[in-house]
C-alpha positions in Angstrom: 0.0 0.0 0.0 1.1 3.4 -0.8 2.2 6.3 2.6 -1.0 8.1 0.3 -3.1 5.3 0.8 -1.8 4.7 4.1 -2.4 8.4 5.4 -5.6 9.3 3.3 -8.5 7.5 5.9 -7.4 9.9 8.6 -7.2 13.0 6.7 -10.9 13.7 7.1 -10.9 13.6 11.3 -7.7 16.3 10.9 -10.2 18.3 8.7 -13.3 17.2 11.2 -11.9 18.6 14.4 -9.0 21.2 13.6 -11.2 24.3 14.4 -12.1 22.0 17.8 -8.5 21.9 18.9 -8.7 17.9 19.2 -5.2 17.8 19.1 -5.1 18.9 22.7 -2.6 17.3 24.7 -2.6 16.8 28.5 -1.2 15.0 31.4 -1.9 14.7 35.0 0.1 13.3 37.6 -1.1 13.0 41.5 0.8 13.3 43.2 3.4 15.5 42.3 6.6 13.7 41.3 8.6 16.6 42.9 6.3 15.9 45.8 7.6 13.7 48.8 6.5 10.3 48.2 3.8 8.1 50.5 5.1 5.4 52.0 1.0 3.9 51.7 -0.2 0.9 49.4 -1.5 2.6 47.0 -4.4 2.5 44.3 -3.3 3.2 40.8 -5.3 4.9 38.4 -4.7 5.7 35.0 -6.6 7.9 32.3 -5.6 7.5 28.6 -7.1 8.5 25.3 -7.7 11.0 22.6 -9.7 14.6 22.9 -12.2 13.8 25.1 -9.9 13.0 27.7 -7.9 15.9 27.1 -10.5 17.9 27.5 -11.6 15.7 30.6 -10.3 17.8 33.6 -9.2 14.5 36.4 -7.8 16.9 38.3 -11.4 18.3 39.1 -13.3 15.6 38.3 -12.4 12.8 39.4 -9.2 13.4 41.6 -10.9 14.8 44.5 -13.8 12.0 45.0 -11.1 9.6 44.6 -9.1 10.9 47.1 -11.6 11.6 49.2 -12.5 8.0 48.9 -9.6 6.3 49.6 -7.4 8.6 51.0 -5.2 11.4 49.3 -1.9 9.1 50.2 -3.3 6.0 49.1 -4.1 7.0 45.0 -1.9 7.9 42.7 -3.8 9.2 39.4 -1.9 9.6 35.8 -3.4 11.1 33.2 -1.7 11.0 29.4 -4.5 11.9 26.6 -4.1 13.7 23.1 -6.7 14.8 20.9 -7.4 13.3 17.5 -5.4 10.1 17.8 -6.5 6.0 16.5 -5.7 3.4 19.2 -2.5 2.7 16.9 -1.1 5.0 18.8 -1.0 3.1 22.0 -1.3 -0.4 20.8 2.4 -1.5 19.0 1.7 -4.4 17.3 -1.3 -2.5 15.4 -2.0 -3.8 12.1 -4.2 -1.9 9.3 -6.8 -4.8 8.0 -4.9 -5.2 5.4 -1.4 -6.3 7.2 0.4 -2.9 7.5 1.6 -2.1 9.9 2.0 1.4 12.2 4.4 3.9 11.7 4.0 4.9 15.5 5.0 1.7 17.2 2.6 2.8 20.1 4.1 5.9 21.0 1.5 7.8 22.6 1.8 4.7 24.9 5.3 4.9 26.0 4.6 8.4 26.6 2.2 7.5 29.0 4.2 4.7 30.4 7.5 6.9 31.3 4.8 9.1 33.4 3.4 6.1 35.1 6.5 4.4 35.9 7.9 7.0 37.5 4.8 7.2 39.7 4.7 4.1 41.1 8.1 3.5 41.9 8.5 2.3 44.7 5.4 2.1 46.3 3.0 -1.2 47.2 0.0 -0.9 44.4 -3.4 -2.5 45.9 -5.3 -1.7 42.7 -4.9 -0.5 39.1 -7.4 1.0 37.2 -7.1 1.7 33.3 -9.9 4.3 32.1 -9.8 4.3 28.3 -11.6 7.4 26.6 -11.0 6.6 23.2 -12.4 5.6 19.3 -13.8 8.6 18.0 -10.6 8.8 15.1 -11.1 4.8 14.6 -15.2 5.3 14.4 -14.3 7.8 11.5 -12.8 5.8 9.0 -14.1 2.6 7.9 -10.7 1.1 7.0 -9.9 0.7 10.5 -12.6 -0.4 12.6 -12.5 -3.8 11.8 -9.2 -4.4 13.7 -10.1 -2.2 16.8 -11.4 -5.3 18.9 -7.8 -7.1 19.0 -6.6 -3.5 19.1 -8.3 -3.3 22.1 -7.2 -6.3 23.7 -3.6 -6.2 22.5 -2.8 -2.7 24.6 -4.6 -4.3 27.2 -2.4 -7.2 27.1 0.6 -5.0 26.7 -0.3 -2.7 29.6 -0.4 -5.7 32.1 3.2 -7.4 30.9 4.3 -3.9 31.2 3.1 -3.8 34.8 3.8 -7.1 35.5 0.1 -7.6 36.9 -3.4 -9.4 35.3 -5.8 -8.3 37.8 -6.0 -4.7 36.1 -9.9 -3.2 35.7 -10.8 -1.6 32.4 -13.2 0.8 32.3 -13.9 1.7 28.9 -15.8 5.2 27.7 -18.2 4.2 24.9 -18.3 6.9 22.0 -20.8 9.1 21.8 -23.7 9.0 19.4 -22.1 11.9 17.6 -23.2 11.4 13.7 -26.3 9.1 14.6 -29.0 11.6 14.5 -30.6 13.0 11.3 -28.5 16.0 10.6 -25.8 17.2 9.0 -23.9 14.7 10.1 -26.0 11.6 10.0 -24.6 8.3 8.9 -21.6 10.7 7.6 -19.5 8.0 9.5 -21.3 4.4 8.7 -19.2 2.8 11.0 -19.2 5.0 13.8 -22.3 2.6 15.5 -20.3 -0.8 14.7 -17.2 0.6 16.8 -19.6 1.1 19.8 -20.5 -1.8 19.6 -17.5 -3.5 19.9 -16.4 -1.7 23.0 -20.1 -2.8 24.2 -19.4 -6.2 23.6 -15.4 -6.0 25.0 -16.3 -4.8 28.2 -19.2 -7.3 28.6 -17.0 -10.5 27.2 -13.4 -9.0 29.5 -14.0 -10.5 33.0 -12.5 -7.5 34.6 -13.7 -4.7 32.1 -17.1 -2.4 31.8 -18.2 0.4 29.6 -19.9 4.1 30.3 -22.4 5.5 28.4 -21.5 9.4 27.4 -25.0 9.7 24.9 -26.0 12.3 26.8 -23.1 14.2 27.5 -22.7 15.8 24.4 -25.7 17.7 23.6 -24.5 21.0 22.1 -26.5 23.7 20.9 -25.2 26.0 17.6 -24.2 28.9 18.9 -25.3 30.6 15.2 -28.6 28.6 14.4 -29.6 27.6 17.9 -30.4 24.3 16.8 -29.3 21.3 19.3 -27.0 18.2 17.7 -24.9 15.8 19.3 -21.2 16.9 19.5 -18.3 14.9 18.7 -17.1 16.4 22.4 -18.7 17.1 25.6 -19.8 19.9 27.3 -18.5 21.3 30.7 -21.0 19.7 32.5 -21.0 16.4 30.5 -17.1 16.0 31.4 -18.3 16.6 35.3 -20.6 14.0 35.0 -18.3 11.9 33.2 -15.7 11.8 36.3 -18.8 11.2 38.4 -19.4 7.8 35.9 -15.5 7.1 35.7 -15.0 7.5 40.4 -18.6 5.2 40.6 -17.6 2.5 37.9 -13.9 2.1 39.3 -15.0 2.0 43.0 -17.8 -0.7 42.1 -15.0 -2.8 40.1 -12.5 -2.4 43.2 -15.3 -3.3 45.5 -16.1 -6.1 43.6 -12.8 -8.0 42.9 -10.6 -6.7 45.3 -13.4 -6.4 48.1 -12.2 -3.1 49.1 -14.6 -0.6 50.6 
Protein backbone atom coordinates (compact mmCIF):
# COMPACT_ATOMS: atom_id res chain seq x y z
CA UNK A 1 0.00 0.00 0.00
CA UNK A 2 1.11 3.37 -0.82
CA UNK A 3 2.16 6.32 2.60
CA UNK A 4 -0.99 8.12 0.27
CA UNK A 5 -3.06 5.25 0.85
CA UNK A 6 -1.79 4.68 4.13
CA UNK A 7 -2.41 8.35 5.44
CA UNK A 8 -5.58 9.33 3.34
CA UNK A 9 -8.46 7.52 5.93
CA UNK A 10 -7.35 9.88 8.60
CA UNK A 11 -7.18 12.97 6.70
CA UNK A 12 -10.91 13.71 7.14
CA UNK A 13 -10.90 13.57 11.30
CA UNK A 14 -7.75 16.28 10.90
CA UNK A 15 -10.20 18.32 8.73
CA UNK A 16 -13.28 17.23 11.21
CA UNK A 17 -11.88 18.64 14.41
CA UNK A 18 -9.02 21.17 13.60
CA UNK A 19 -11.15 24.34 14.37
CA UNK A 20 -12.12 21.99 17.84
CA UNK A 21 -8.49 21.92 18.93
CA UNK A 22 -8.74 17.89 19.21
CA UNK A 23 -5.23 17.80 19.11
CA UNK A 24 -5.07 18.95 22.71
CA UNK A 25 -2.58 17.31 24.67
CA UNK A 26 -2.62 16.82 28.54
CA UNK A 27 -1.16 14.98 31.36
CA UNK A 28 -1.93 14.65 34.96
CA UNK A 29 0.12 13.26 37.62
CA UNK A 30 -1.10 13.00 41.48
CA UNK A 31 0.77 13.32 43.20
CA UNK A 32 3.42 15.51 42.28
CA UNK A 33 6.63 13.73 41.32
CA UNK A 34 8.56 16.64 42.88
CA UNK A 35 6.31 15.91 45.77
CA UNK A 36 7.65 13.66 48.85
CA UNK A 37 6.47 10.27 48.20
CA UNK A 38 3.82 8.06 50.47
CA UNK A 39 5.11 5.39 51.98
CA UNK A 40 0.99 3.92 51.69
CA UNK A 41 -0.23 0.91 49.38
CA UNK A 42 -1.48 2.64 47.05
CA UNK A 43 -4.41 2.48 44.27
CA UNK A 44 -3.30 3.22 40.84
CA UNK A 45 -5.33 4.87 38.40
CA UNK A 46 -4.73 5.71 34.99
CA UNK A 47 -6.65 7.87 32.28
CA UNK A 48 -5.65 7.54 28.56
CA UNK A 49 -7.06 8.46 25.34
CA UNK A 50 -7.73 10.96 22.58
CA UNK A 51 -9.71 14.65 22.87
CA UNK A 52 -12.24 13.77 25.08
CA UNK A 53 -9.91 12.99 27.73
CA UNK A 54 -7.88 15.88 27.07
CA UNK A 55 -10.45 17.91 27.53
CA UNK A 56 -11.63 15.73 30.55
CA UNK A 57 -10.28 17.78 33.57
CA UNK A 58 -9.23 14.53 36.41
CA UNK A 59 -7.84 16.95 38.34
CA UNK A 60 -11.39 18.31 39.09
CA UNK A 61 -13.32 15.64 38.26
CA UNK A 62 -12.35 12.85 39.43
CA UNK A 63 -9.20 13.40 41.56
CA UNK A 64 -10.87 14.83 44.51
CA UNK A 65 -13.75 12.04 44.96
CA UNK A 66 -11.10 9.63 44.62
CA UNK A 67 -9.12 10.85 47.13
CA UNK A 68 -11.60 11.63 49.20
CA UNK A 69 -12.55 7.96 48.93
CA UNK A 70 -9.63 6.29 49.56
CA UNK A 71 -7.36 8.57 50.96
CA UNK A 72 -5.24 11.37 49.28
CA UNK A 73 -1.91 9.09 50.21
CA UNK A 74 -3.26 5.99 49.07
CA UNK A 75 -4.12 7.01 45.04
CA UNK A 76 -1.89 7.94 42.72
CA UNK A 77 -3.82 9.19 39.42
CA UNK A 78 -1.92 9.58 35.77
CA UNK A 79 -3.38 11.10 33.23
CA UNK A 80 -1.73 10.96 29.45
CA UNK A 81 -4.47 11.86 26.64
CA UNK A 82 -4.08 13.71 23.09
CA UNK A 83 -6.67 14.82 20.86
CA UNK A 84 -7.45 13.35 17.53
CA UNK A 85 -5.41 10.06 17.77
CA UNK A 86 -6.46 5.99 16.47
CA UNK A 87 -5.72 3.38 19.22
CA UNK A 88 -2.51 2.67 16.86
CA UNK A 89 -1.09 5.02 18.82
CA UNK A 90 -0.98 3.15 22.03
CA UNK A 91 -1.28 -0.36 20.84
CA UNK A 92 2.44 -1.54 19.03
CA UNK A 93 1.72 -4.42 17.25
CA UNK A 94 -1.30 -2.47 15.39
CA UNK A 95 -2.02 -3.78 12.11
CA UNK A 96 -4.22 -1.93 9.28
CA UNK A 97 -6.78 -4.80 8.03
CA UNK A 98 -4.86 -5.22 5.38
CA UNK A 99 -1.39 -6.33 7.25
CA UNK A 100 0.36 -2.88 7.53
CA UNK A 101 1.61 -2.13 9.90
CA UNK A 102 2.04 1.41 12.16
CA UNK A 103 4.37 3.89 11.71
CA UNK A 104 4.03 4.92 15.54
CA UNK A 105 5.01 1.71 17.20
CA UNK A 106 2.65 2.81 20.06
CA UNK A 107 4.12 5.92 20.96
CA UNK A 108 1.51 7.79 22.62
CA UNK A 109 1.77 4.68 24.93
CA UNK A 110 5.28 4.93 25.99
CA UNK A 111 4.60 8.41 26.62
CA UNK A 112 2.16 7.45 29.03
CA UNK A 113 4.20 4.65 30.43
CA UNK A 114 7.48 6.95 31.26
CA UNK A 115 4.76 9.14 33.37
CA UNK A 116 3.41 6.15 35.14
CA UNK A 117 6.55 4.38 35.92
CA UNK A 118 7.85 6.95 37.48
CA UNK A 119 4.76 7.22 39.65
CA UNK A 120 4.70 4.11 41.06
CA UNK A 121 8.06 3.47 41.93
CA UNK A 122 8.54 2.33 44.72
CA UNK A 123 5.40 2.07 46.35
CA UNK A 124 2.97 -1.19 47.23
CA UNK A 125 0.04 -0.94 44.39
CA UNK A 126 -3.37 -2.49 45.86
CA UNK A 127 -5.28 -1.71 42.69
CA UNK A 128 -4.86 -0.54 39.09
CA UNK A 129 -7.42 0.97 37.16
CA UNK A 130 -7.09 1.70 33.33
CA UNK A 131 -9.94 4.34 32.07
CA UNK A 132 -9.80 4.26 28.31
CA UNK A 133 -11.59 7.43 26.55
CA UNK A 134 -11.01 6.57 23.21
CA UNK A 135 -12.42 5.65 19.25
CA UNK A 136 -13.78 8.64 17.95
CA UNK A 137 -10.56 8.84 15.12
CA UNK A 138 -11.14 4.82 14.62
CA UNK A 139 -15.21 5.29 14.40
CA UNK A 140 -14.31 7.77 11.48
CA UNK A 141 -12.79 5.80 9.03
CA UNK A 142 -14.08 2.59 7.87
CA UNK A 143 -10.75 1.12 6.97
CA UNK A 144 -9.88 0.73 10.51
CA UNK A 145 -12.60 -0.38 12.65
CA UNK A 146 -12.53 -3.76 11.76
CA UNK A 147 -9.15 -4.42 13.71
CA UNK A 148 -10.12 -2.23 16.80
CA UNK A 149 -11.38 -5.25 18.87
CA UNK A 150 -7.81 -7.10 18.98
CA UNK A 151 -6.56 -3.48 19.09
CA UNK A 152 -8.32 -3.25 22.14
CA UNK A 153 -7.25 -6.29 23.66
CA UNK A 154 -3.57 -6.18 22.55
CA UNK A 155 -2.85 -2.66 24.57
CA UNK A 156 -4.56 -4.26 27.25
CA UNK A 157 -2.43 -7.17 27.14
CA UNK A 158 0.64 -5.01 26.66
CA UNK A 159 -0.28 -2.66 29.62
CA UNK A 160 -0.41 -5.75 32.09
CA UNK A 161 3.20 -7.39 30.91
CA UNK A 162 4.32 -3.89 31.21
CA UNK A 163 3.10 -3.77 34.82
CA UNK A 164 3.80 -7.09 35.53
CA UNK A 165 0.06 -7.56 36.91
CA UNK A 166 -3.39 -9.42 35.29
CA UNK A 167 -5.82 -8.31 37.79
CA UNK A 168 -5.96 -4.70 36.14
CA UNK A 169 -9.89 -3.22 35.72
CA UNK A 170 -10.79 -1.64 32.40
CA UNK A 171 -13.22 0.83 32.29
CA UNK A 172 -13.89 1.74 28.92
CA UNK A 173 -15.78 5.20 27.70
CA UNK A 174 -18.20 4.21 24.89
CA UNK A 175 -18.26 6.94 21.98
CA UNK A 176 -20.81 9.15 21.82
CA UNK A 177 -23.72 9.00 19.43
CA UNK A 178 -22.11 11.87 17.60
CA UNK A 179 -23.18 11.36 13.67
CA UNK A 180 -26.25 9.07 14.59
CA UNK A 181 -29.01 11.60 14.52
CA UNK A 182 -30.56 13.01 11.34
CA UNK A 183 -28.53 15.98 10.61
CA UNK A 184 -25.79 17.22 8.97
CA UNK A 185 -23.94 14.70 10.07
CA UNK A 186 -25.98 11.57 10.02
CA UNK A 187 -24.62 8.34 8.92
CA UNK A 188 -21.60 10.68 7.63
CA UNK A 189 -19.46 7.96 9.46
CA UNK A 190 -21.26 4.41 8.65
CA UNK A 191 -19.18 2.84 11.02
CA UNK A 192 -19.22 5.02 13.83
CA UNK A 193 -22.29 2.59 15.46
CA UNK A 194 -20.29 -0.76 14.73
CA UNK A 195 -17.17 0.60 16.82
CA UNK A 196 -19.61 1.12 19.82
CA UNK A 197 -20.49 -1.79 19.63
CA UNK A 198 -17.54 -3.51 19.94
CA UNK A 199 -16.36 -1.67 23.02
CA UNK A 200 -20.06 -2.84 24.21
CA UNK A 201 -19.37 -6.16 23.56
CA UNK A 202 -15.36 -5.97 24.95
CA UNK A 203 -16.27 -4.80 28.25
CA UNK A 204 -19.22 -7.27 28.65
CA UNK A 205 -16.97 -10.45 27.24
CA UNK A 206 -13.41 -8.99 29.48
CA UNK A 207 -13.98 -10.55 32.99
CA UNK A 208 -12.54 -7.53 34.62
CA UNK A 209 -13.70 -4.66 32.06
CA UNK A 210 -17.14 -2.38 31.79
CA UNK A 211 -18.22 0.39 29.58
CA UNK A 212 -19.90 4.15 30.26
CA UNK A 213 -22.41 5.54 28.42
CA UNK A 214 -21.55 9.41 27.38
CA UNK A 215 -24.98 9.68 24.85
CA UNK A 216 -26.04 12.30 26.79
CA UNK A 217 -23.05 14.22 27.49
CA UNK A 218 -22.74 15.80 24.39
CA UNK A 219 -25.68 17.73 23.61
CA UNK A 220 -24.54 20.95 22.12
CA UNK A 221 -26.46 23.74 20.94
CA UNK A 222 -25.22 25.98 17.64
CA UNK A 223 -24.21 28.93 18.86
CA UNK A 224 -25.34 30.64 15.23
CA UNK A 225 -28.59 28.61 14.35
CA UNK A 226 -29.62 27.60 17.88
CA UNK A 227 -30.39 24.26 16.81
CA UNK A 228 -29.30 21.26 19.32
CA UNK A 229 -27.00 18.16 17.74
CA UNK A 230 -24.87 15.84 19.29
CA UNK A 231 -21.23 16.86 19.50
CA UNK A 232 -18.31 14.93 18.69
CA UNK A 233 -17.08 16.37 22.40
CA UNK A 234 -18.71 17.09 25.57
CA UNK A 235 -19.82 19.94 27.27
CA UNK A 236 -18.52 21.33 30.70
CA UNK A 237 -20.99 19.68 32.51
CA UNK A 238 -21.03 16.37 30.48
CA UNK A 239 -17.06 16.03 31.38
CA UNK A 240 -18.34 16.60 35.34
CA UNK A 241 -20.64 13.97 35.01
CA UNK A 242 -18.33 11.86 33.24
CA UNK A 243 -15.71 11.82 36.28
CA UNK A 244 -18.82 11.25 38.42
CA UNK A 245 -19.37 7.76 35.92
CA UNK A 246 -15.51 7.11 35.70
CA UNK A 247 -15.00 7.53 40.36
CA UNK A 248 -18.62 5.23 40.60
CA UNK A 249 -17.59 2.50 37.93
CA UNK A 250 -13.92 2.14 39.34
CA UNK A 251 -14.98 1.97 43.04
CA UNK A 252 -17.84 -0.66 42.07
CA UNK A 253 -15.02 -2.77 40.10
CA UNK A 254 -12.54 -2.42 43.19
CA UNK A 255 -15.34 -3.27 45.50
CA UNK A 256 -16.14 -6.07 43.56
CA UNK A 257 -12.76 -7.97 42.86
CA UNK A 258 -10.65 -6.74 45.29
CA UNK A 259 -13.36 -6.36 48.14
CA UNK A 260 -12.15 -3.06 49.06
CA UNK A 261 -14.63 -0.60 50.57
Amino acid sequence: MSTNLYIRPFISLFLLCATLSVFASEIYVYPSPSGKKSTKAAHLFILSGQSNMSFFNAKDYFAPSIKEIYGEESVIIVKDAKGGQSIQRWYKDWKSAQGNESKYKGDLYDRLMSNVKPAIEGREIKTITFIWMQGESDAAHNQVVGVYKESLKGLFKQLETDLGRTDINYIIGRVSDYTLEPGKNYQKHPQWQALRDIQVNFAKEHPRATWVNCDDLNNITDKATGIPFNGVHYTQEGYETLGKRYVEKAVQMIEKFFNIK
